[in-house]
C-alpha positions in Angstrom: 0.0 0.0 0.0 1.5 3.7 -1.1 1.3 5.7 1.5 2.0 9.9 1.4 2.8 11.4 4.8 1.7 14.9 5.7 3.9 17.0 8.1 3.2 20.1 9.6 6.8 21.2 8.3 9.9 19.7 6.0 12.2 19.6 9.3 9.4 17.1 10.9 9.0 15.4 7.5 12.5 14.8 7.2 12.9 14.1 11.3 9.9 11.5 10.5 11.3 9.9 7.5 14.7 8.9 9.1 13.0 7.7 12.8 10.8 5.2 10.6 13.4 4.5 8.0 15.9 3.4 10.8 18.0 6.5 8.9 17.1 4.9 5.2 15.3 7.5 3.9 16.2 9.4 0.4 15.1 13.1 -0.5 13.6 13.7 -3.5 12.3 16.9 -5.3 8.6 16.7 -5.6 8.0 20.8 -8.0 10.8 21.9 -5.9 9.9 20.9 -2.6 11.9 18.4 -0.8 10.4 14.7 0.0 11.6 12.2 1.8 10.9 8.3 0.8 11.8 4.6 1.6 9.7 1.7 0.4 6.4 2.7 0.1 6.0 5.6 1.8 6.7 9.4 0.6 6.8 12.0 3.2 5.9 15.9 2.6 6.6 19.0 5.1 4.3 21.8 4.9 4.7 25.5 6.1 1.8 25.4 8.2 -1.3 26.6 7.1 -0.7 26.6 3.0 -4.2 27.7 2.6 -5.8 30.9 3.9 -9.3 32.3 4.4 -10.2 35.8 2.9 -13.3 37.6 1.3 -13.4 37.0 -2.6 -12.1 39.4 -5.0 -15.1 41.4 -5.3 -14.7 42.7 -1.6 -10.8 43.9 -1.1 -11.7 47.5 -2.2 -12.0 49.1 1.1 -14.1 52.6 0.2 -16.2 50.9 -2.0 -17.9 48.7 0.6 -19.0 49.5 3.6 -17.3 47.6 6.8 -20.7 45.9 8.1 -21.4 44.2 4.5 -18.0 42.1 5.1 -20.6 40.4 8.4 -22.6 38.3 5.7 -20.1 38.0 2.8 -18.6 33.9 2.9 -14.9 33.5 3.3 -13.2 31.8 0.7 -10.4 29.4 1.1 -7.2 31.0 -1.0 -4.0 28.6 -1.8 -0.8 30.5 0.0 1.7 27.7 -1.3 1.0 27.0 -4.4 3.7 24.8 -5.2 3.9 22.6 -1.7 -0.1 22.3 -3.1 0.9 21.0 -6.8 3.2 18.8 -5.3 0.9 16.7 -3.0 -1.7 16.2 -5.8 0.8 15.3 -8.1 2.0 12.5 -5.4 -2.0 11.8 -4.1 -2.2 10.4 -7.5 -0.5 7.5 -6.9 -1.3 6.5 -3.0 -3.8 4.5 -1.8 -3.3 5.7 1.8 -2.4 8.9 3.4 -1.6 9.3 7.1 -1.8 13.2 8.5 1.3 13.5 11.1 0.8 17.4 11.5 0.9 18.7 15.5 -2.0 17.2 16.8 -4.0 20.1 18.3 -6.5 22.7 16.9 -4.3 24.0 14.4 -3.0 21.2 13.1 -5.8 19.2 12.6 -7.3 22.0 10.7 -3.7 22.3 8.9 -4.6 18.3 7.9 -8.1 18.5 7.1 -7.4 21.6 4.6 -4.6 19.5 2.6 -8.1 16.2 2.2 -9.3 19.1 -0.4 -6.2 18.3 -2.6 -6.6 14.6 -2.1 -8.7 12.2 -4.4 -11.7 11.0 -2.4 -11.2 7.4 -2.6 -7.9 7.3 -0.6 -7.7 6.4 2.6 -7.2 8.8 4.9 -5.4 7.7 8.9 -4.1 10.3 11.2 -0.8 9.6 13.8 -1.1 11.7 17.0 2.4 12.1 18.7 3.7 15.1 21.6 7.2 14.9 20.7 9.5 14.1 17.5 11.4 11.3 19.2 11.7 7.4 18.1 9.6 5.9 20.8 6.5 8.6 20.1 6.6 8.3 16.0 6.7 4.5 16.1 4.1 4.3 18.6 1.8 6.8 16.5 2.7 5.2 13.4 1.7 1.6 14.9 -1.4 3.0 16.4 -3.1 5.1 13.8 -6.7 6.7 14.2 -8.9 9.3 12.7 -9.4 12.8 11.9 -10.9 14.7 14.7 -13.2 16.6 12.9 -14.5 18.3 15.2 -11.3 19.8 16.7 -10.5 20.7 13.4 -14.4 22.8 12.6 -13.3 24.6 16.3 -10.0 26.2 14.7 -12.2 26.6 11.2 -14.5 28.4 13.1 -11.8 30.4 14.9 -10.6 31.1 11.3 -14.1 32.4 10.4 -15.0 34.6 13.3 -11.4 36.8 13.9 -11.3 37.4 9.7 -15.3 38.8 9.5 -14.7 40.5 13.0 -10.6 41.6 12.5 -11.2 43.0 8.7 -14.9 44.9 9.2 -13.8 46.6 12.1 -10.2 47.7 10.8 -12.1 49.0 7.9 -14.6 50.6 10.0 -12.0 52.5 12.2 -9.4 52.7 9.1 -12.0 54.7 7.2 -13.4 56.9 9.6 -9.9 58.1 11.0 -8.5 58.5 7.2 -6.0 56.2 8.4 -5.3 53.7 5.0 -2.8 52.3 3.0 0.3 51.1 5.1 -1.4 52.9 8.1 -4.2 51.4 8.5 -5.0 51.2 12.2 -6.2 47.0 13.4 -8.9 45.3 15.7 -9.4 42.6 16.6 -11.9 40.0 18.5 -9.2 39.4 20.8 -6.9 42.0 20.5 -8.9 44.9 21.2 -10.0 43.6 24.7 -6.4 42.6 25.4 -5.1 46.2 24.5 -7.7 47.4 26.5 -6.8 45.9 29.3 -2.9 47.7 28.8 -4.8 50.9 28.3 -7.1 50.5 31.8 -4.0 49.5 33.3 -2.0 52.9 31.9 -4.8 54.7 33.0 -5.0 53.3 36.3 -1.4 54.6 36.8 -1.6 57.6 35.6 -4.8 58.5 37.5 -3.3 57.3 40.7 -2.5 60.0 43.6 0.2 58.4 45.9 -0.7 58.7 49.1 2.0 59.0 52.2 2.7 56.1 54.8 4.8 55.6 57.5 6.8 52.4 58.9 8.4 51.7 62.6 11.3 49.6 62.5 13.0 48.4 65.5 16.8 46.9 65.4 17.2 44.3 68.3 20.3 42.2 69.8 20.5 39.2 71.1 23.7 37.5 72.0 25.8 40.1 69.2 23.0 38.6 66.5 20.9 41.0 65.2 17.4 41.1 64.2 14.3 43.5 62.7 10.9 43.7 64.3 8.3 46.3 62.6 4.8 47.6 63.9 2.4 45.1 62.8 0.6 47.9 60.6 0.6 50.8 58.3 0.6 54.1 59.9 -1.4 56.7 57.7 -0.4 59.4 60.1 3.0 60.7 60.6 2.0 62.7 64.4 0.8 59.0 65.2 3.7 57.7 63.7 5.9 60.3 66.1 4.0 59.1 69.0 4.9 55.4 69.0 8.5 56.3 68.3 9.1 58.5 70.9 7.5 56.1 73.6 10.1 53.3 71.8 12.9 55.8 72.6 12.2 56.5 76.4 12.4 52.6 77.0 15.7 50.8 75.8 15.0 47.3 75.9 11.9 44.7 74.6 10.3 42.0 76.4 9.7 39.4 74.3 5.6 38.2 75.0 5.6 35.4 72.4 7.6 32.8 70.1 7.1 30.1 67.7 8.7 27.9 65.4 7.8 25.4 62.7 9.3 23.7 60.0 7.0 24.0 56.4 7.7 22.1 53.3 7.7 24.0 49.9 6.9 22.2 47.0 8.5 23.1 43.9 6.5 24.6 41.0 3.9 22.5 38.7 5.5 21.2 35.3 5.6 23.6 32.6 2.3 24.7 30.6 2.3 26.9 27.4 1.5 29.9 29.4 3.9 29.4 32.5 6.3 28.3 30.3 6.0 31.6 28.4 5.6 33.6 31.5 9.2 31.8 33.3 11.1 33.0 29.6 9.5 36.8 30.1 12.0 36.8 33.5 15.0 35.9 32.0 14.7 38.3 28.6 12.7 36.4 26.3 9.7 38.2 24.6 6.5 35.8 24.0 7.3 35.7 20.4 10.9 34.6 20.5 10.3 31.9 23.6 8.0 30.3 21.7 9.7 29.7 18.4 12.9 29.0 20.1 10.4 26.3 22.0 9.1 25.0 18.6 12.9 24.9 17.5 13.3 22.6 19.9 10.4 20.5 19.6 11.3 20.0 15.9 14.6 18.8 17.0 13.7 16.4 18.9 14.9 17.5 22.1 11.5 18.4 23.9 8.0 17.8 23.7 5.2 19.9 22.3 5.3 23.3 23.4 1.6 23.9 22.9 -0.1 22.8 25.8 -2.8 23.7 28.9 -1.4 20.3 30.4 0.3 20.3 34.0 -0.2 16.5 35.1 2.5 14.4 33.6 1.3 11.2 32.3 3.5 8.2 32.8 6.6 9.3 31.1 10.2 7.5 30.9 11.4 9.5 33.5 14.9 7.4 34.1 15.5 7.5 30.6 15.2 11.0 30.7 17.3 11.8 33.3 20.1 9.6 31.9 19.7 11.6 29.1 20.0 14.9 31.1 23.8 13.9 32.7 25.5 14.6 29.5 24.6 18.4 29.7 23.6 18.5 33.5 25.8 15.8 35.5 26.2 18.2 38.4 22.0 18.8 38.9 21.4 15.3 37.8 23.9 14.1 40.6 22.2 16.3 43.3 18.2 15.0 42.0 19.5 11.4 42.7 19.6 12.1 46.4 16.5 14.1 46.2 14.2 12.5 44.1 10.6 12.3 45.4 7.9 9.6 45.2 6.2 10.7 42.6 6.7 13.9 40.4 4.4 17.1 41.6 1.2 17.7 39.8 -0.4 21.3 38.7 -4.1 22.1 38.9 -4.5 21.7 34.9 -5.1 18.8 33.2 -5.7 17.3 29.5 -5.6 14.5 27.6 -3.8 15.5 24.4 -0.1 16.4 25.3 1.5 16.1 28.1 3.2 19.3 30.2 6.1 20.7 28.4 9.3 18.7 29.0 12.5 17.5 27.7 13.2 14.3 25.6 16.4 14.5 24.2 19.5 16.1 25.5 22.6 17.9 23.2 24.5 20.7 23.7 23.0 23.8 22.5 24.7 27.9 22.2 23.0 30.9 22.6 19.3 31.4 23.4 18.0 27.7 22.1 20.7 26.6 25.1 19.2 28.9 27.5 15.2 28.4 26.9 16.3 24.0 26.7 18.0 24.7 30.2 14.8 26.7 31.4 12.2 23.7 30.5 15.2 21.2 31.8 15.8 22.9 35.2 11.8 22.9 35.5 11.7 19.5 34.6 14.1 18.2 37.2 12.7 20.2 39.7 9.1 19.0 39.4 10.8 15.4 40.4 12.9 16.9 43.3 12.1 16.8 46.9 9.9 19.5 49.2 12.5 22.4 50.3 12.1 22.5 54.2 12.0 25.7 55.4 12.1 27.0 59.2 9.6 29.9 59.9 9.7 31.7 63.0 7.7 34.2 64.4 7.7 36.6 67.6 6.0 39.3 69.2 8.5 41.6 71.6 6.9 44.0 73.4 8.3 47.3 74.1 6.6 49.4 76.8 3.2 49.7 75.8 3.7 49.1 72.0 3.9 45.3 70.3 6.1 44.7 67.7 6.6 41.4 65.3 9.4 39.6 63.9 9.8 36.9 61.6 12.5 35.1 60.2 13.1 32.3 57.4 15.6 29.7 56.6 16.1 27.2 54.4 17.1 24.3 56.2 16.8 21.9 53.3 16.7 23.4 49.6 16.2 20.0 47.4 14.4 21.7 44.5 16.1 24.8 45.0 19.0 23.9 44.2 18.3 23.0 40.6 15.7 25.8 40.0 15.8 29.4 40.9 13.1 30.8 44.0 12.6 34.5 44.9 12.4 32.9 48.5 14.7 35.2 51.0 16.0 34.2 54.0 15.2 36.4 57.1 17.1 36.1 60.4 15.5 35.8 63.3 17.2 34.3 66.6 15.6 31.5 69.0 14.0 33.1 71.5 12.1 32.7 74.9 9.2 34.4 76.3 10.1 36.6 79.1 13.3 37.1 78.2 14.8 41.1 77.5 16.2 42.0 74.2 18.3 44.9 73.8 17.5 48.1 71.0 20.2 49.0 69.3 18.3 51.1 66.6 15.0 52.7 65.7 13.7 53.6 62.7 10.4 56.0 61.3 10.6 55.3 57.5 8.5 57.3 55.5 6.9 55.5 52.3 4.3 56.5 49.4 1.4 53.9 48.3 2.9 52.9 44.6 0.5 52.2 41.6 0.0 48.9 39.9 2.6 47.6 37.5 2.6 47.8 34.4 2.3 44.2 32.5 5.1 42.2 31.3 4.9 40.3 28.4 4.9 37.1 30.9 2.2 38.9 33.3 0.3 39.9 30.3 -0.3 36.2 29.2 -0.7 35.2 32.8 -3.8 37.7 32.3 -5.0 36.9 29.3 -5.5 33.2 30.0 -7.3 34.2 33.6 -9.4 36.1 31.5 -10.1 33.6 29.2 -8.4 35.8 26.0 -6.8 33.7 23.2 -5.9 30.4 23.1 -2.4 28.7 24.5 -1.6 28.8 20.8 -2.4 32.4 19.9 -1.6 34.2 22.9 2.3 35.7 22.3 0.7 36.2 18.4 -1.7 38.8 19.9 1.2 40.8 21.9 3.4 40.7 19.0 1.4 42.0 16.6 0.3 44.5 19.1 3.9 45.8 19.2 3.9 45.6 15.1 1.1 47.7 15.2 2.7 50.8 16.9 -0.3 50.1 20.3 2.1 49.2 22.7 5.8 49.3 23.1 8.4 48.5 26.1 9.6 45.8 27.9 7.2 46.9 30.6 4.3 47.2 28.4 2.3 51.0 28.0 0.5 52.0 25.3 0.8 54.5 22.5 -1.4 57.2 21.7 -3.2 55.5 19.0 -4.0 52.7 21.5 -5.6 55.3 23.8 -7.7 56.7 21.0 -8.4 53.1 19.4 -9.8 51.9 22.7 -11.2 55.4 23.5 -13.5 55.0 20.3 -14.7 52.0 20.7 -15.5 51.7 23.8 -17.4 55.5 23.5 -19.1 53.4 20.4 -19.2 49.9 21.1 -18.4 48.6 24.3 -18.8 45.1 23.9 -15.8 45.2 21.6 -13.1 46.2 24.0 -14.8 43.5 27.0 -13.1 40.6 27.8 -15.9 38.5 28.6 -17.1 38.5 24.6 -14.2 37.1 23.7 -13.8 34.9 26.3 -17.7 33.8 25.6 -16.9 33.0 22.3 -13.7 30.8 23.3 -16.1 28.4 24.9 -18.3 28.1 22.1 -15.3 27.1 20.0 -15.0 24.3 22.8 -17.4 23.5 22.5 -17.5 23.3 19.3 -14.4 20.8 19.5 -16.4 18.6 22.3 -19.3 17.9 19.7 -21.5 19.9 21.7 -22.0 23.0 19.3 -22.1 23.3 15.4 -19.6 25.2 13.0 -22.7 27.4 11.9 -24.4 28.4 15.4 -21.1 29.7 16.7 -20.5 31.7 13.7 -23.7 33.0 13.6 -24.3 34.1 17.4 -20.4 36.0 16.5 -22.2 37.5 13.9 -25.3 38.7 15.6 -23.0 40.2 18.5 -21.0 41.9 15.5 -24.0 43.6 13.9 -25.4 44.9 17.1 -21.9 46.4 17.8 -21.8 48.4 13.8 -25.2 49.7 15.0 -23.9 51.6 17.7 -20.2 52.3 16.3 -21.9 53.7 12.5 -24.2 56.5 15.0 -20.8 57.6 16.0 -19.2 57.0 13.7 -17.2 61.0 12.9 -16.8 61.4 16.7 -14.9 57.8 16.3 -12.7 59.5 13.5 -11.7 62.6 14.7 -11.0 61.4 18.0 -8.7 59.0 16.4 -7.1 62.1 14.0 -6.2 63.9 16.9 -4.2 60.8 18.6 -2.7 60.2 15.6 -1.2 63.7 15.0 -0.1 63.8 18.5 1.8 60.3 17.8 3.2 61.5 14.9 4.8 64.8 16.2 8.1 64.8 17.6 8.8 68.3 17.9 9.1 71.9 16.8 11.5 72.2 14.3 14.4 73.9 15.2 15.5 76.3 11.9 11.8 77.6 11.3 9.8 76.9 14.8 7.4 74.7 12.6 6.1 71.1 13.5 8.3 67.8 13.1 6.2 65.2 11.6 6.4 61.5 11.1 6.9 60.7 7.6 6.8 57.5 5.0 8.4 57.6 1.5 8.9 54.2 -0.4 12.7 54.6 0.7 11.3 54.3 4.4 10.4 56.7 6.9 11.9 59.7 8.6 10.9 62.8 10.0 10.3 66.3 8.5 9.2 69.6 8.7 5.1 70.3 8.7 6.5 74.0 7.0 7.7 71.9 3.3 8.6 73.1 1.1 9.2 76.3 3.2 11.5 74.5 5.0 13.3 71.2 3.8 14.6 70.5 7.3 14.2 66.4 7.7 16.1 63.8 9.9 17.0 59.8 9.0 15.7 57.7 11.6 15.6 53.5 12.0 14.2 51.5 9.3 12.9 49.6 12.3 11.5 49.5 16.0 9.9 51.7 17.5 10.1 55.7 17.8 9.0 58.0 19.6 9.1 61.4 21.2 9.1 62.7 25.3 8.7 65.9 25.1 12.8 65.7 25.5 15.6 68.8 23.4 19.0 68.1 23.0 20.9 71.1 25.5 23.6 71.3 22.2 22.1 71.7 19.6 18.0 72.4 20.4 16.7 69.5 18.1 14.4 66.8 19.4 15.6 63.8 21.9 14.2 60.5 19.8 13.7 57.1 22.4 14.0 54.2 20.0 13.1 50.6 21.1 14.0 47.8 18.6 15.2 44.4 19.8 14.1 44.8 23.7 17.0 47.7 23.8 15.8 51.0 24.9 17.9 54.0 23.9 17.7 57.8 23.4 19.5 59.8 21.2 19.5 63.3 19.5 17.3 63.3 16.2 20.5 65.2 14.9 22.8 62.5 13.8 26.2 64.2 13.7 25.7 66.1 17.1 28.2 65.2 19.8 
């Protein structure tokens, strides 16, 4: 029987083809793309999707139909790789069998199911379901074939569906009504407006926050030359009350300790890695959501760990010796400590699914640069979720000086097991044994004077923790969203704030329609995809209700439609300017030629004063002149760097 094999991509078809082959396998050019055979079976990589869904022809113009149309105009499904397409009818000619070994998830089932259209309908058509690219997993699926999961694969359709009629009527809508086309056409999205509104609530949040004035009592003791820190056990809001508990602390020079305790606690180390942990762990060490995760799929094509694309934190049984064995050529040191630590059982998180297990290694090499420091990430996780508790000692104390009680506490790692292969924020606190009754001798006190600080602004790692509470985006789509937010000009930073088009974006539509910018839409609509996927809802009723939601939404947002627009304008201009010009006092204005962009004078051809700036990344202005020379100060952020620097190149 001739079997074709369908990968998701040609590293995985080639990976595939030499597992099975026992390292037989030939390549051969099938219309220029690479194949991979040995006896009777032919193996193809994809790139992905290689079809796409759009509005036919008749719909690209953008003036000449209005936004709320595109609601009841059918996609189409459009061929993006023509010649990867060619190629796999030209081979489905002559099988009698085809087996679809693309990721086995949403996406990739969808990826599969698109490539049967291409496919004579006669052949037989198998599916092998693997979670990482190593021998044991690919012969296993290949022994054990099943079925297309059709289901799973009408979810991510109707995914598909949904974001194009809901991204492309409402980019038009706001595109067109601000004057904002061509190359600067401003996006929404079904999820990413509600995420960038949640940056924008949090931006506001900040800035609207008035700090408000606190005040701390700290107390150094001695006991035995070891020193320790009691505080007042609360926040003082008034600096005269403040004042009047430190100066009855200074007429008395001593503390009578009233109580003490001390346990020992166990701290178990962290759940095993999940797609949004996982992502959130790489934002701490430098990694943007983007990058982490192909880095992650890198890896996964590699065969070195399992799929990245999971909600999983329960570990099924897994070869865990094998593993480890496999670990000592790159980690003997950690691997020599875990042998003396190794729990019962490995710990378990609160998620759990059937499909792929929780992000882990399989295979061990040495690796440079970042692919070496994400691997050791998902390794040092790994070995941690199989190491012992940590046993920490906690102590606690109350010491009473005159009339006022203070507390102490004090931490210390008396056994760090998991710690020692994977890094904790825990700190250690000292804190003496002590005995109540007993005096204690001040040797310092302290009023320290603190303000109340506003919330943070999000991470990329905080962000996706957010998003998935929320119920925003998918495992899968989640660092997609911030990224193109970033492409987009909305948001910019490692610590994420919005520009002014974002402000005025989500200004609009929520002054329009509401709905759009609300989480719980969005997050709605998620379920009836899963549900969609559990068999319990149809393709066409999801769609449908997205549709009706839509409609009532371009009721609202066409009544408002010039207040929409001209609020928009005016952010825009304000994002555009970076300056006053400094030869003719005129405005210095963002600018895009089809040599790039750089900045000008608003005065041309009055005045032909213009400045180079980056092809790429982002740039902006503060508000910031150069003391030399008067021109503007630009702050340019392009590969996580931050920087400032005069618009002016040549000024010293």
């Amino acid at each position: 029987m001739k079997t074709l094999v369908i990968c998701e991509k040609n590293i995985a078809a080639r990976r595939i083809a030499q597992i099975l082959s026992g390292g037989k396998a030939k390549r051969v050019n099938i219309n220029g793309i690479p194949c991979y055979c040995f006896d009777d079976k032919i193996f193809i990589g994809l790139k992905g999707h290689i079809m796409y869904l759009d509005f036919p022809e008749e719909y690209e113009n953008w003036q000449n139909i209005p936004p709320e149309k595109l609601i009841d105009v059918t996609p189409v499904k459009k061929i993006s790789e023509r010649k990867i397409a060619d190629a796999i009818r030209k081979l489905a000619k002559d099988v009698s069998r085809v087996i679809i070994a693309t990721d086995y998830d949403r996406e990739g089932e969808l990826i599969g199911t698109e490539v049967l259209s291409l496919i004579p309908k006669d052949v037989e058509i198998k599916r092998a379901k693997f979670s990482s690219i190593t021998p044991y997993e690919i012969k296993k699926s290949f022994e054990n074939l099943g079925s297309i999961d059709y289901n799973l694969s009408k979810s991510a359709e109707a995914r598909q569906h949904i974001d194009l009629i809901w991204g492309a009527s409402l980019t038009r809508f706001i595109s067109i009504s601000s004057e904002q086309l061509g190359k600067d056409f401003l996006s929404v999205g079904r999820v990413q407006s509600p995420t960038l509104a949640l940056i924008v609530e949090r931006e506001n949040e900040i800035r609207n926050f008035i700090p408000k004035p606190f005040w701390r009592i700290e107390v150094i003791f001695e006991k035995n030359g070891e020193k320790f820190k009691a505080e007042y056990p609360k926040i003082i809001n008034d600096e005269k009350f403040a004042d009047e508990i430190l100066s009855k602390l200074k007429e008395i020079g001593k503390g009578i300790v009233k109580s003490f305790s001390k346990k020992e606690v166990e701290n178990m180390p962290p759940p095993p890695f999940d797609t949004t942990s996982f992502l959130s762990e790489a934002s701490k060490i430098g990694f943007s959501a983007m990058e982490a995760m192909k880095i992650a799929e890198e890896l996964y094509m590699n065969g070195l760990i399992s799929y990245p694309r999971t909600d999983n934190t329960v570990y099924p049984p897994l070869p865990f010796k094998s593993i480890l064995e496999k670990l000592k050529e790159v980690f003997p040191d950690e691997i020599k400590k875990l042998e003396g630590m190794m729990r019962s059982k490995p710990v378990s998180g609160k998620k759990e699914s059937k499909d792929h297990p929780p992000i882990h290694p399989v295979d061990c090499k040495r690796l440079q640069g970042k692919q070496a420091k994400i691997y050791e990430l998902i390794a040092r996780r790994f070995m941690a979720t199989l190491a012992k508790n940590a046993l920490i000692e906690v102590k606690n104390a109350e010491v009473v000086v005159g009339e006022v009680n203070l507390k102490a506490s004090g931490l210390k790692i008396k056994e760090k097991n998991w710690m020692e292969i994977y890094k904790t924020t825990l700190k250690e606190e000292a804190l003496p044994d002590l005995f109540e009754g007993e005096e204690v001798k001040i040797l310092d006190i302290k009023k320290i004077k603190g303000e109340t600080k506003p919330p943070a602004r999000y991470t990329q790692g905080s962000l996706i923790l957010e998003m998935e509470r929320r119920g925003l985006g998918t495992k899968s789509t989640r660092h997609e969203i911030i990224s193109k937010l970033y492409e987009r000009n909305y948001i910019r930073g490692k610590y994420i704030s919005p520009t002014p088009s974002a402000f005025a974006v989500i200004d609009a539509l929520r002054s329009g329609a509401d709905i759009i910018t609300k989480p719980d839409m969005t997050a709605h609509i998620e379920k009836e995809m899963d549900g969609i996927a559990e068999g319990k809802k149809s393709f066409s009723e999801v769609v449908e209700e997205s549709k009706e939601l839509l409609r009532k939404a371009f009721e609202i947002l066409n009544e408002n439609k010039k207040e929409i627009g001209e609020k928009i304008k005016i952010a825009m201009e304000k994002q555009n300017y970076f300056g006053d010009c400094p030869k003719c006092g005129g405005k210095l204005v963002l600018r895009k030629s089809k040599h790039g962009r750089f900045i000008g004078c608003s005065n041309y051809p009055r005045c032909s004063n213009i400045y180079s700036i980056p092809k790429t990344g982002s740039v902006f202005f503060e508000g910031e002149y150069c003391n030399k020379c008067k021109s503007p100060m630009i702050t340019i952020i392009s590969k996580g760097k931050k920087w400032k620097r005069c618009l002016k190149r040549d000024c010293k």
